[in-house]
Biopython code that builds the backbone (N, CA, C, O; Angstrom):
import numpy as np
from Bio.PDB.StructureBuilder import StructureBuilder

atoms = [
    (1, "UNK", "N", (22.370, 56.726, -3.270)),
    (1, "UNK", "CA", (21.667, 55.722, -4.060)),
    (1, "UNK", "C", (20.426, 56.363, -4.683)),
    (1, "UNK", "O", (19.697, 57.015, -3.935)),
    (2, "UNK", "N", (20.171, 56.264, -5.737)),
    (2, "UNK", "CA", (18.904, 56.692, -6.874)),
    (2, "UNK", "C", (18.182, 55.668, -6.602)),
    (2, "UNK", "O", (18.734, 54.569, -6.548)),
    (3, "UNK", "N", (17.029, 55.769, -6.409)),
    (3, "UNK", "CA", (15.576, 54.929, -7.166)),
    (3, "UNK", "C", (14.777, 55.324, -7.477)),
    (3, "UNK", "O", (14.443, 56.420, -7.025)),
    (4, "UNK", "N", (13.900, 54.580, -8.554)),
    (4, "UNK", "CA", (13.077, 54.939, -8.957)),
    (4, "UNK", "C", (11.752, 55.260, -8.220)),
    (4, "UNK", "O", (11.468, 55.498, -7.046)),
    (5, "UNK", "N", (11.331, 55.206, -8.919)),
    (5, "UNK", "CA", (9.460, 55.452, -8.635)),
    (5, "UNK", "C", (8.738, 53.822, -7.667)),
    (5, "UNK", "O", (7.864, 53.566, -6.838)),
    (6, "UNK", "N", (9.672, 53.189, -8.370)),
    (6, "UNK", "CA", (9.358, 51.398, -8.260)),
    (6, "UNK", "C", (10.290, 50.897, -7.888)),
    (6, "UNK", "O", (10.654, 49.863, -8.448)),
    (7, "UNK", "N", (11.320, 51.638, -6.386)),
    (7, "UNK", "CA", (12.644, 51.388, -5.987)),
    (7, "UNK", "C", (13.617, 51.046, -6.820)),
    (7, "UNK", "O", (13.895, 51.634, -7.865)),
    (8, "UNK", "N", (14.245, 49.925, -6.297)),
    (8, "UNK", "CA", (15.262, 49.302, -7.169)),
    (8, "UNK", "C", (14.998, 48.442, -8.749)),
    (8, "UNK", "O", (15.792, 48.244, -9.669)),
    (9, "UNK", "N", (13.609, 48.071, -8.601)),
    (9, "UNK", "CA", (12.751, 47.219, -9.638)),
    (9, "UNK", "C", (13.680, 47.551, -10.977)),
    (9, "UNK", "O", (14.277, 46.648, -11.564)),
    (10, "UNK", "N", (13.724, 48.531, -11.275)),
    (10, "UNK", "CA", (14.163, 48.677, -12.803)),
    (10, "UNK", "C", (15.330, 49.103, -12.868)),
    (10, "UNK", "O", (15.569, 49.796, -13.856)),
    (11, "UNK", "N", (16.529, 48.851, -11.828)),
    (11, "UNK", "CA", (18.324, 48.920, -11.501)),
    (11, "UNK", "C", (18.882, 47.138, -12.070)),
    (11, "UNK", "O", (19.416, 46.242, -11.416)),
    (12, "UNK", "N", (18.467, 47.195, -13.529)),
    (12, "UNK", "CA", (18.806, 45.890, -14.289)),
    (12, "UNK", "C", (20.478, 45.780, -13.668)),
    (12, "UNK", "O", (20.912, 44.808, -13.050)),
    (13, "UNK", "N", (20.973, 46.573, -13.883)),
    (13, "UNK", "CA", (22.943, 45.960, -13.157)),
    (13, "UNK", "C", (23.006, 45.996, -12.057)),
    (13, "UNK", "O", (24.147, 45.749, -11.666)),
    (14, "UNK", "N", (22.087, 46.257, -11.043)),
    (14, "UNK", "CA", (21.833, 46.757, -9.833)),
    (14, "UNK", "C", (23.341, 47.309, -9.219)),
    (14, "UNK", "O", (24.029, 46.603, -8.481)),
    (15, "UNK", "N", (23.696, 48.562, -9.611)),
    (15, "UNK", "CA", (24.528, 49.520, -9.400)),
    (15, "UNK", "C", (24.066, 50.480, -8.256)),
    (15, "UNK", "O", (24.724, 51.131, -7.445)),
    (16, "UNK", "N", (22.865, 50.371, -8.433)),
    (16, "UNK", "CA", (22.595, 51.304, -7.085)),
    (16, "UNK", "C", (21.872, 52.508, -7.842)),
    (16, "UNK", "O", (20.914, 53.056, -7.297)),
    (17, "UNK", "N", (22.377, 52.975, -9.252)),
    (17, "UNK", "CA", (21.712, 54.128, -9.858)),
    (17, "UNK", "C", (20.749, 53.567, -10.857)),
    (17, "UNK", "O", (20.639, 52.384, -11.178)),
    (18, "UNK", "N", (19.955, 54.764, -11.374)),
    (18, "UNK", "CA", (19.024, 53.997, -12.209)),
    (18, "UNK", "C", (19.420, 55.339, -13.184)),
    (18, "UNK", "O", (19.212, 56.518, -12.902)),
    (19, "UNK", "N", (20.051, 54.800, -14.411)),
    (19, "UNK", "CA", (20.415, 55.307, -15.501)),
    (19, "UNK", "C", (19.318, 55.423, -16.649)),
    (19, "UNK", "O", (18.220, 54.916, -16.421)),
    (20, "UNK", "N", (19.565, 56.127, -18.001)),
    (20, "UNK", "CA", (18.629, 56.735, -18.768)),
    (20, "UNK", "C", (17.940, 55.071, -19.262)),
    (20, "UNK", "O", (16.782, 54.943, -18.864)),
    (21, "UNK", "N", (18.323, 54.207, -19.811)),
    (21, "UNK", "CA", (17.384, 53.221, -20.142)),
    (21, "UNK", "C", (16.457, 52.707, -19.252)),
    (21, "UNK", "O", (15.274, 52.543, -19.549)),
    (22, "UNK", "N", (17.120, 52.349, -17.774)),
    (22, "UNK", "CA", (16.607, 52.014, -16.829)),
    (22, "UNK", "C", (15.360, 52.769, -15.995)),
    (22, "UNK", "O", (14.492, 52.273, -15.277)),
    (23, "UNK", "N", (15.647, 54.349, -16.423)),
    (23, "UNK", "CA", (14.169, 55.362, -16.262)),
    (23, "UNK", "C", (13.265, 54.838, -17.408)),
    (23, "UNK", "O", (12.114, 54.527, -17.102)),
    (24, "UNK", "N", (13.561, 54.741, -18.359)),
    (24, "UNK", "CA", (12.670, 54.882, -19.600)),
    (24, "UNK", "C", (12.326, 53.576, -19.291)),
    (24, "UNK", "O", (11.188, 53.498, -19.755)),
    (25, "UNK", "N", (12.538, 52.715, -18.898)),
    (25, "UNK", "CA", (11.403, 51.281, -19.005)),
    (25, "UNK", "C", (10.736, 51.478, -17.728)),
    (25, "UNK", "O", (9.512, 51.347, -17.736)),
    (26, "UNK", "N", (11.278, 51.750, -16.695)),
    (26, "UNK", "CA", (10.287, 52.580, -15.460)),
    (26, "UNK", "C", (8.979, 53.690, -15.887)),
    (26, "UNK", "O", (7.814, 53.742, -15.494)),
    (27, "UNK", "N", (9.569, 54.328, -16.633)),
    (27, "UNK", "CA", (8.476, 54.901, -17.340)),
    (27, "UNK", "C", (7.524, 54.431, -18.184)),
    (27, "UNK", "O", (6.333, 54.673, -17.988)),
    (28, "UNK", "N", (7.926, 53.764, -19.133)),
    (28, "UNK", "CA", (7.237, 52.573, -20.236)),
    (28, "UNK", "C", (6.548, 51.668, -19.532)),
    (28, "UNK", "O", (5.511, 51.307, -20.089)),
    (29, "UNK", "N", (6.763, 51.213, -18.559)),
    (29, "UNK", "CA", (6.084, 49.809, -17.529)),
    (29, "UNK", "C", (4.406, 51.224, -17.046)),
    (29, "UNK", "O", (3.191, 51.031, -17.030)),
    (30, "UNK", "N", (5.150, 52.337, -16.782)),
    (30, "UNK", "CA", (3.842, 53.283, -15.543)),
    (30, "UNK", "C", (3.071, 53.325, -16.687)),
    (30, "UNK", "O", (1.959, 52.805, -16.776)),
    (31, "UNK", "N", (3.767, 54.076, -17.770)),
    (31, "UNK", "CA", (2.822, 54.278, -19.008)),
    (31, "UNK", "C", (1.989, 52.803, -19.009)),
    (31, "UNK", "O", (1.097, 52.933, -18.170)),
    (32, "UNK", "N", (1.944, 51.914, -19.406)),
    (32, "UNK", "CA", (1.057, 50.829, -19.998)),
    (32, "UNK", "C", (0.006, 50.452, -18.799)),
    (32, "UNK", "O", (-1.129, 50.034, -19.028)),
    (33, "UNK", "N", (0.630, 50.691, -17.281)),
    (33, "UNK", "CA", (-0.314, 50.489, -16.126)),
    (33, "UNK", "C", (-1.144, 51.529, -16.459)),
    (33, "UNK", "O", (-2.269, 51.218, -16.852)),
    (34, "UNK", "N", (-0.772, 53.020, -16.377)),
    (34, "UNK", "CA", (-1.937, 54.430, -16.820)),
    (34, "UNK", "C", (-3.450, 53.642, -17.682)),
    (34, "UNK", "O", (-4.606, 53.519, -17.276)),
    (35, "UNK", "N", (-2.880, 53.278, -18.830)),
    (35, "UNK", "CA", (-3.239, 53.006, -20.307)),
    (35, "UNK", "C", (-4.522, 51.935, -20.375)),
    (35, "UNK", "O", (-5.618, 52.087, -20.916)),
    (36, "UNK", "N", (-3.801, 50.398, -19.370)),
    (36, "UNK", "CA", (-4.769, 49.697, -19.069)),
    (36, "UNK", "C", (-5.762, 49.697, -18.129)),
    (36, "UNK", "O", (-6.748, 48.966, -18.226)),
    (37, "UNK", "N", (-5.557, 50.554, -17.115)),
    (37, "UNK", "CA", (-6.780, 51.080, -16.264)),
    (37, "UNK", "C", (-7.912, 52.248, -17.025)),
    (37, "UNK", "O", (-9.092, 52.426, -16.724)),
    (38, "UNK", "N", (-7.108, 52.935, -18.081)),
    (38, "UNK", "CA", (-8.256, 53.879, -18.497)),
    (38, "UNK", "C", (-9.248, 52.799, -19.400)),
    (38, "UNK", "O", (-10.472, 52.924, -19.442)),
    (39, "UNK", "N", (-8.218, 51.334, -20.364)),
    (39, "UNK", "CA", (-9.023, 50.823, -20.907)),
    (39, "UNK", "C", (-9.932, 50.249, -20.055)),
    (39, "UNK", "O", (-11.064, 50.562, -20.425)),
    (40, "UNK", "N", (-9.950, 49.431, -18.913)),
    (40, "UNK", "CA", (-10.783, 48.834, -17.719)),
    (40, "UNK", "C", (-12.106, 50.061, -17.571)),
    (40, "UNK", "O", (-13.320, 49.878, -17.657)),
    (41, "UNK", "N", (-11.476, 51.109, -17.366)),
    (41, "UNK", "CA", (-12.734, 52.235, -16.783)),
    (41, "UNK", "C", (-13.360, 52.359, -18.118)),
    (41, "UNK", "O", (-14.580, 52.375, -17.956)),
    (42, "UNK", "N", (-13.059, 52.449, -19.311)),
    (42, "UNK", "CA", (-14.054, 52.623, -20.436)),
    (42, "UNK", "C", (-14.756, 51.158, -20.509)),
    (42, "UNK", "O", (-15.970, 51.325, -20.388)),
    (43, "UNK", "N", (-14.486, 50.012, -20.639)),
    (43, "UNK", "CA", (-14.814, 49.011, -20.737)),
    (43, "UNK", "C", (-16.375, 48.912, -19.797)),
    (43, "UNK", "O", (-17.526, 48.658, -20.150)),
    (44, "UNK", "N", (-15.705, 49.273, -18.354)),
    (44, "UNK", "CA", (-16.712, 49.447, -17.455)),
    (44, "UNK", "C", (-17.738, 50.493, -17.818)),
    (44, "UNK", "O", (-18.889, 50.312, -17.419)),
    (45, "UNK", "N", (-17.439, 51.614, -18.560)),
    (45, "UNK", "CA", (-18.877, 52.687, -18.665)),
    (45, "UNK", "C", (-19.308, 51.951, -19.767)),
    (45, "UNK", "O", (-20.469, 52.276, -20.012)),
    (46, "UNK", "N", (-19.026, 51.372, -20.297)),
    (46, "UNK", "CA", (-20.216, 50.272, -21.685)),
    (46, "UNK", "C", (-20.671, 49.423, -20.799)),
    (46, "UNK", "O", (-21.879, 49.624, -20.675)),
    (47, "UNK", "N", (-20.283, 48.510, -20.068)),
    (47, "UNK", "CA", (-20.992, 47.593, -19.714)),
    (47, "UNK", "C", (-22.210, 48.597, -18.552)),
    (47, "UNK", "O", (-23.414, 48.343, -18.585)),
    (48, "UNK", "N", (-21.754, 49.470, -17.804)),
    (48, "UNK", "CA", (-22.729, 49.980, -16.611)),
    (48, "UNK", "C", (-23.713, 50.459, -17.560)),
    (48, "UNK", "O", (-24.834, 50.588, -17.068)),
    (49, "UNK", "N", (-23.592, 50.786, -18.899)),
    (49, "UNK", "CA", (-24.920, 51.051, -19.906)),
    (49, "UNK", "C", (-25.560, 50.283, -20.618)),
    (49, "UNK", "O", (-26.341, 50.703, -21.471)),
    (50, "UNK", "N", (-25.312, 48.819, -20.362)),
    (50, "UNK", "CA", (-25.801, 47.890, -21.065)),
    (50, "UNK", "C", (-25.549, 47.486, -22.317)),
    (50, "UNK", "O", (-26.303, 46.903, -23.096)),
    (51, "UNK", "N", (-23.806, 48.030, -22.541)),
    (51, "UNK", "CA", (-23.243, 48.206, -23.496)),
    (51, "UNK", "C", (-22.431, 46.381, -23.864)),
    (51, "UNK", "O", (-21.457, 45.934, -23.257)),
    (52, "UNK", "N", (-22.908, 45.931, -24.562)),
    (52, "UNK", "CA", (-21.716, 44.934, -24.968)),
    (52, "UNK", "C", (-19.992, 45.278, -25.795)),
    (52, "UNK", "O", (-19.955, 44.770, -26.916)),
    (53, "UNK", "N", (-19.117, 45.770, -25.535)),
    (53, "UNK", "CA", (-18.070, 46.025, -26.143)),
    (53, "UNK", "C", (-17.795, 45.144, -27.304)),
    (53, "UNK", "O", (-17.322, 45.781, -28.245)),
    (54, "UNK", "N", (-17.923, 44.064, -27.496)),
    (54, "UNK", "CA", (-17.614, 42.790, -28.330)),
    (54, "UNK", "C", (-18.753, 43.193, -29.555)),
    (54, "UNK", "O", (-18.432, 43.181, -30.744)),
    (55, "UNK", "N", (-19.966, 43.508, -29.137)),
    (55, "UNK", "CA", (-21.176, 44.230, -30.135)),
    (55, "UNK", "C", (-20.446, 44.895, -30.719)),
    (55, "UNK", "O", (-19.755, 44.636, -31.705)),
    (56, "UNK", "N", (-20.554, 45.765, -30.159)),
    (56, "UNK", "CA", (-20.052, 47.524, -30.370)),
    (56, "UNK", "C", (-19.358, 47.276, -31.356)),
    (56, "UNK", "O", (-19.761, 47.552, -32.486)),
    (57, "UNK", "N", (-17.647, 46.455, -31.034)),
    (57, "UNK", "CA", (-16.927, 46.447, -32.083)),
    (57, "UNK", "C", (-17.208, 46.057, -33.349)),
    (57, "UNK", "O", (-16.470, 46.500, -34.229)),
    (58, "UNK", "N", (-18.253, 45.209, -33.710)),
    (58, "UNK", "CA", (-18.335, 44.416, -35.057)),
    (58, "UNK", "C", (-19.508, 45.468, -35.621)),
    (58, "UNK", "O", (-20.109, 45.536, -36.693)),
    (59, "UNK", "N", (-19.546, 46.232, -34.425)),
    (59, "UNK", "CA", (-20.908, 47.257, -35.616)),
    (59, "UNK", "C", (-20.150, 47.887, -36.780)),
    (59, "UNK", "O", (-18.925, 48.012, -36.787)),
    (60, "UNK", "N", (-20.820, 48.207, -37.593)),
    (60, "UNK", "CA", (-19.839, 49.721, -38.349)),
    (60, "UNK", "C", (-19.949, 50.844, -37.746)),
    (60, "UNK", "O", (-20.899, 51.050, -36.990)),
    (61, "UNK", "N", (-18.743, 52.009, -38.040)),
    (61, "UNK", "CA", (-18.796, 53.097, -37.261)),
    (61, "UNK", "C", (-20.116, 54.008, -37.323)),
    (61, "UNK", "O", (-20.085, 55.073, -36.708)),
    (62, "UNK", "N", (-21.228, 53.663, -38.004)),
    (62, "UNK", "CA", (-21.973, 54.939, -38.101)),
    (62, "UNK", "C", (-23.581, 53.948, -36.919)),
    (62, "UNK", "O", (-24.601, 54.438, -36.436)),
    (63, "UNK", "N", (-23.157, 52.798, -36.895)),
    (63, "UNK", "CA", (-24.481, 51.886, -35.654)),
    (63, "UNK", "C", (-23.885, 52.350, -34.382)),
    (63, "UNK", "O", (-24.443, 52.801, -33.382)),
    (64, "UNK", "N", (-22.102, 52.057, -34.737)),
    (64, "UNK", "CA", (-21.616, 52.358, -33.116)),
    (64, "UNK", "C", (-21.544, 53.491, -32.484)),
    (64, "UNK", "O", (-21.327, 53.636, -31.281)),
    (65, "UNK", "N", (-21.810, 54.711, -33.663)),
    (65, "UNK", "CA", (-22.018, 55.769, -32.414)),
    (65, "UNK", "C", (-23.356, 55.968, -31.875)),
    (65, "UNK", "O", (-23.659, 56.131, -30.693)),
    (66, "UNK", "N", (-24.176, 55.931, -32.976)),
    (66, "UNK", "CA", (-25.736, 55.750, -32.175)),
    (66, "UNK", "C", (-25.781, 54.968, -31.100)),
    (66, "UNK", "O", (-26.587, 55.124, -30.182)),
    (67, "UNK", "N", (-25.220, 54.395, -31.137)),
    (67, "UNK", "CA", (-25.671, 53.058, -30.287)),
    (67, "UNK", "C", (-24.938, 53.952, -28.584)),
    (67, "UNK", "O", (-25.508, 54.263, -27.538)),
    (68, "UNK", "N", (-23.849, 54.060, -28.927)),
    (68, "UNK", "CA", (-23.023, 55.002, -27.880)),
    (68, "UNK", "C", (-23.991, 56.287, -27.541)),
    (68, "UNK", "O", (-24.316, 56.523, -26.378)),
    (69, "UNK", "N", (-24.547, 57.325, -28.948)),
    (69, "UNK", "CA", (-25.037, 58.063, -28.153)),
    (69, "UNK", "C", (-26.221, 58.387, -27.399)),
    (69, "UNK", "O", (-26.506, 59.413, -26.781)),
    (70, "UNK", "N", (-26.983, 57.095, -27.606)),
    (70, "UNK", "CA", (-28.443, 56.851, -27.525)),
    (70, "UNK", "C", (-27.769, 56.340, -26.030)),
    (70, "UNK", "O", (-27.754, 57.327, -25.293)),
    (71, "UNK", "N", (-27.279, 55.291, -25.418)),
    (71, "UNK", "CA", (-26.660, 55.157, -23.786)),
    (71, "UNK", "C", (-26.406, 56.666, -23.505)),
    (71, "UNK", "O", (-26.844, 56.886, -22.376)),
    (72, "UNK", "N", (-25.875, 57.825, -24.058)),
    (72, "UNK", "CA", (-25.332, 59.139, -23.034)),
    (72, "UNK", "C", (-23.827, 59.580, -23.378)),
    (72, "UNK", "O", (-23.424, 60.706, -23.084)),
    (73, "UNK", "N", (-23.143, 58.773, -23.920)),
    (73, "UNK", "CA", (-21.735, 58.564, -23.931)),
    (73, "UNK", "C", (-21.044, 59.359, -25.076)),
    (73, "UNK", "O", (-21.708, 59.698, -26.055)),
    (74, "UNK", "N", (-20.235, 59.545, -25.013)),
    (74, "UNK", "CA", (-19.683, 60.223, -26.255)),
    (74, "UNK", "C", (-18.691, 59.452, -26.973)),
    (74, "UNK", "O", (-17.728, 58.863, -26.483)),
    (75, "UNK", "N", (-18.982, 59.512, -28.007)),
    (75, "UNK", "CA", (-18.725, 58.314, -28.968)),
    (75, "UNK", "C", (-17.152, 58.101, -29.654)),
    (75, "UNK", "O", (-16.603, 57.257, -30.362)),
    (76, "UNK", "N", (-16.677, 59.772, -28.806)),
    (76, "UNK", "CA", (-15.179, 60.136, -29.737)),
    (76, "UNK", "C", (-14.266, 59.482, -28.493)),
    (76, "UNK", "O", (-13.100, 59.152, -28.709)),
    (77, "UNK", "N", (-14.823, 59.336, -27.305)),
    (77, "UNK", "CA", (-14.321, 59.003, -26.045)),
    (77, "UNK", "C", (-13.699, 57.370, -26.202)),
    (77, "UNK", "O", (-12.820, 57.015, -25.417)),
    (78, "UNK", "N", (-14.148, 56.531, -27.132)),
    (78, "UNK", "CA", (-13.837, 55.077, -27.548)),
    (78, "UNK", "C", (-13.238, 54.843, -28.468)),
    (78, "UNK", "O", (-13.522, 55.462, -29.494)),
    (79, "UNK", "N", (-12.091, 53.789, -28.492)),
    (79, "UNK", "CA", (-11.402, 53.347, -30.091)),
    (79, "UNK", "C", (-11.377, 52.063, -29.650)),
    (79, "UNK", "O", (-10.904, 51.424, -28.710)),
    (80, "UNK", "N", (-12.368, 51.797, -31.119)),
    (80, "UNK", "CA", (-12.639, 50.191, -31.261)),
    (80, "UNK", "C", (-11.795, 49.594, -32.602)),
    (80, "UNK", "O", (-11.946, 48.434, -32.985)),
    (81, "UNK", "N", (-10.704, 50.748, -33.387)),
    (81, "UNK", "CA", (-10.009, 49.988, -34.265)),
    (81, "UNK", "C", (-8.951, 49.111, -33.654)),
    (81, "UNK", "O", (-8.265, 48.382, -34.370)),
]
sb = StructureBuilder()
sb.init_structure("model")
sb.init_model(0)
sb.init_chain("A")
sb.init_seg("    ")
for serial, (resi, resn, name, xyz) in enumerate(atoms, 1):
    if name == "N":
        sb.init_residue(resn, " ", resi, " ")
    sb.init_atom(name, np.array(xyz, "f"), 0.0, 1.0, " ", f" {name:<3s}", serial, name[0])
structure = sb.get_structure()
C-alpha cells in the first residue's frame, strides 16, 4: 500500500495507491499550506513594526518602501500587488 505524505487523504478511489493526480493535489494542498504561513509570518513582521498592512497597501510603491525601510525591513521581501 502507497501513501502519501497525508496518508490515505488524497487516495480519491481509495485503491490503496496514490497515483500521479492524486500526488499532485497532495502536493498542491502542501504547496498552498507552505505559501500561507510565509504570508502569516510576513504579515506578522509588519505588524511587530508597527506596520499596518492595509496602509501599506493603498500607499504607492515609492511611500511603501520608505515606509518599509525606515521600520528595518526590506522592501523587495513584500508583494502588495
Amino acid at each position: 500500500m502507497s501513501k502519501g505524505l497525508f496518508g490515505d487523504m488524497f487516495d480519491f478511489n481509495k485503491d490503496g495507491e496514490m497515483g500521479f493526480i492524486e500526488r499532485a493535489a497532495e502536493l498542491a494542498f502542501l504547496n498552498e499550506l507552505l505559501t500561507e504561513e510565509e504570508k502569516e509570518e510576513k504579515l506578522s513582521e509588519l505588524e511587530d513594526e508597527g506596520l499596518d498592512p492595509d496602509e501599506l497597501s493603498m500607499m504607492d510603491e515609492d511611500e511603501r518602501r520608505e515606509a518599509l525601510e525606515d521600520a528595518g525591513l526590506d522592501p523587495d521581501d513584500y508583494d502588495f500587488d
